[in-house]
C-alpha positions as CSV (number, residue, x, y, z in Angstrom):
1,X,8.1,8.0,17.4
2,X,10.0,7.2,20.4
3,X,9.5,3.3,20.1
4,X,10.5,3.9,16.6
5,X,13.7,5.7,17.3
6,X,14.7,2.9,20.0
7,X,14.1,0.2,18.1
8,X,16.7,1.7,15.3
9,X,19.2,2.7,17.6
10,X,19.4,-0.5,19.5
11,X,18.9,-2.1,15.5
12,X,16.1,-4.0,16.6
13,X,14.8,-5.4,13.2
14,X,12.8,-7.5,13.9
15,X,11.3,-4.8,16.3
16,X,11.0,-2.5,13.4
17,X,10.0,-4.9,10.9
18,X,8.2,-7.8,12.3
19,X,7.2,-7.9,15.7
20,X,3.2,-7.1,16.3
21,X,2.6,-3.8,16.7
22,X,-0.8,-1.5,16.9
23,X,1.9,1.9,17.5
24,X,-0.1,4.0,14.3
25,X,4.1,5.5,13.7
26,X,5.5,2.4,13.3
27,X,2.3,1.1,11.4
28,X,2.8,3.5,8.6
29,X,6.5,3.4,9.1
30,X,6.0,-0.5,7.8
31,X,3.1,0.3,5.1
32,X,5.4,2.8,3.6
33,X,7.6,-0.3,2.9
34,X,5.0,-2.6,1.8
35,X,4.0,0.0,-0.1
36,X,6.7,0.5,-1.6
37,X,7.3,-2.8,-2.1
38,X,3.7,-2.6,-3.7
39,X,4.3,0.2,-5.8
40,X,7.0,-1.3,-7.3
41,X,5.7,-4.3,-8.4
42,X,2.7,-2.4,-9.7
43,X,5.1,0.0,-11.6
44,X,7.1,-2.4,-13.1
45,X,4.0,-4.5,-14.0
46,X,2.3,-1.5,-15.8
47,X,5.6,-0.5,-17.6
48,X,6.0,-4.3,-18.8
49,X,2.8,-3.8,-20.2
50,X,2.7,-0.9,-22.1
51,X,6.5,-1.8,-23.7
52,X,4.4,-4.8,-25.1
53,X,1.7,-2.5,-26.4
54,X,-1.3,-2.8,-24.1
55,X,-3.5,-0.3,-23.4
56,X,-2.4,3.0,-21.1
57,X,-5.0,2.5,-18.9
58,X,-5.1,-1.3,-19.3
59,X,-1.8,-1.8,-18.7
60,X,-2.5,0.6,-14.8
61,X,-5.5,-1.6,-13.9
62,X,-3.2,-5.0,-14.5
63,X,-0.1,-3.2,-12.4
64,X,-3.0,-2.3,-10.1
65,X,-4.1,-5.7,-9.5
66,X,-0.6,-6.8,-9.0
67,X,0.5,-4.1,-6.6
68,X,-2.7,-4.8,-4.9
69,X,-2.2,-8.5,-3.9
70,X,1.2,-7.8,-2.8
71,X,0.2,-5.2,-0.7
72,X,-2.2,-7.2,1.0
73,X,-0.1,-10.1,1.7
74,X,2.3,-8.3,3.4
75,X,0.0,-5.8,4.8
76,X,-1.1,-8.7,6.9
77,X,2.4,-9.9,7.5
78,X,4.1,-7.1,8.6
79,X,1.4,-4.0,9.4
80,X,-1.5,-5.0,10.9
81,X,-0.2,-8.1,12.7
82,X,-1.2,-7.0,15.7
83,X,-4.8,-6.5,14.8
84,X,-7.6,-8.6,14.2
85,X,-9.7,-7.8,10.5
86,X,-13.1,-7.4,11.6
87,X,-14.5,-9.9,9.4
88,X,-13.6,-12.9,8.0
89,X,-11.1,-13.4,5.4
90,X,-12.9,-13.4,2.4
91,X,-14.7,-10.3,3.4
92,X,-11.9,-8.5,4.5
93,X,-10.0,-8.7,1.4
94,X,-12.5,-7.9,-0.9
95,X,-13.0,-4.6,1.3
96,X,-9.4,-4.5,1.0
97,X,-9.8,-4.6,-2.6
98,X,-12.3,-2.3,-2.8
99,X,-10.7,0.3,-0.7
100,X,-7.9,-0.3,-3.1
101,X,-10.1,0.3,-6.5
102,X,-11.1,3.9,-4.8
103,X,-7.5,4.4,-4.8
104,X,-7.1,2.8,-8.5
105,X,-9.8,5.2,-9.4
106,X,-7.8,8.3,-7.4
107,X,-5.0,7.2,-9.7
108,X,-6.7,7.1,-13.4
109,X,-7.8,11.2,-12.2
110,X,-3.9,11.3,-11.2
111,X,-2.8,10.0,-14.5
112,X,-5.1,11.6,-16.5
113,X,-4.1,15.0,-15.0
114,X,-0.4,14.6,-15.4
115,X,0.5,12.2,-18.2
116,X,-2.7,13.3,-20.0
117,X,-3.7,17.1,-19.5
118,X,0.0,18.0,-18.4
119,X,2.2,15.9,-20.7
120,X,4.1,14.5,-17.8
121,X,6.1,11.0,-17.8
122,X,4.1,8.4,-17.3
123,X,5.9,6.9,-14.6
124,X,6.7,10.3,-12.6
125,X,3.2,10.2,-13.0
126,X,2.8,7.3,-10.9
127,X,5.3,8.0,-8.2
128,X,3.3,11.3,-7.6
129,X,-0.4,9.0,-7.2
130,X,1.0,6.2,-5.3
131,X,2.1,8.4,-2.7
132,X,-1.3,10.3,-2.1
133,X,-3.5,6.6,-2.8
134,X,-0.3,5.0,-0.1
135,X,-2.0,7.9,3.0
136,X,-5.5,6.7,1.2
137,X,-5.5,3.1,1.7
138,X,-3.2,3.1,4.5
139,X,-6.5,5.3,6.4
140,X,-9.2,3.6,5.0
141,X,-7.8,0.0,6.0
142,X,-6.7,0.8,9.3
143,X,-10.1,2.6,10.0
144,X,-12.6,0.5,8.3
145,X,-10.9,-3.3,8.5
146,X,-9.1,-3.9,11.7
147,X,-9.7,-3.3,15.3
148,X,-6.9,-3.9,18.1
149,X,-5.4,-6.9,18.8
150,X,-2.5,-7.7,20.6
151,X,0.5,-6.0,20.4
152,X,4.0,-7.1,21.3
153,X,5.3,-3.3,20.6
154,X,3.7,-0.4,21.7
């Protein structure tokens, strides 16, 4: 927190966005963006899709998939930088993905739940999944696919 917090005052950017980093804070800090970034994608994506009439749960597996490769792309760019995946590409993001369809399947129970059981919007519905599945996969990864590399920011 206190790398974090020194970064922003000194408005350090590049600090806070870029530089390598294995600090766990500033870490999640980032994935929260990429996330986001992610989620948005993957939200848009899934709304597109059911305005041109596919499938509810269709339509969250596309916006899924979407969200997904976004998330690893800059996952790689701007979280775990600092860290080395474990395995080899191919491996690594198909553990990635994988990781990422428990947390598809944590979402369909989440949907289901809200949008079908409870009547909720479909896309508050969402909001409230992606941020339990974003602590999910941000865990899992970090824990199963990367070990410490080197870190420019501590």
């Amino acid at each position: 927190m206190k790398t974090f917090l020194s970064l922003l005052k000194n408005k350090d950017f590049k600090g806070l966005f870029y530089e390598p980093t294995d600090n766990l804070f500033m870490q999640l800090f980032r994935y929260g963006f990429v996330g986001g970034t992610a989620f948005i994608i993957d939200a848009a994506a899934m709304k597109i899709f059911i305005i041109l009439g596919v499938f509810k749960y269709l339509a969250v597996t596309l916006g899924f998939v979407l969200g997904l490769l976004t998330n690893f792309i800059m996952s790689k760019k701007f979280v775990f930088k600092a860290e080395k995946a474990k395995t080899n590409l191919v491996v690594e993001f198909i553990s990635y993905g994988l990781i990422g369809l428990i947390g598809l399947f944590i979402t369909f129970g989440l949907v289901y739940l809200f949008s079908d059981i409870m009547n909720m919007e479909i896309l508050i519905t969402k909001i409230i999944a992606a941020a339990i599945v974003l602590i999910w996969n941000f865990a899992a990864r970090k824990i199963l696919l990367y070990k410490k590399g080197e870190s420019t920011i501590k």
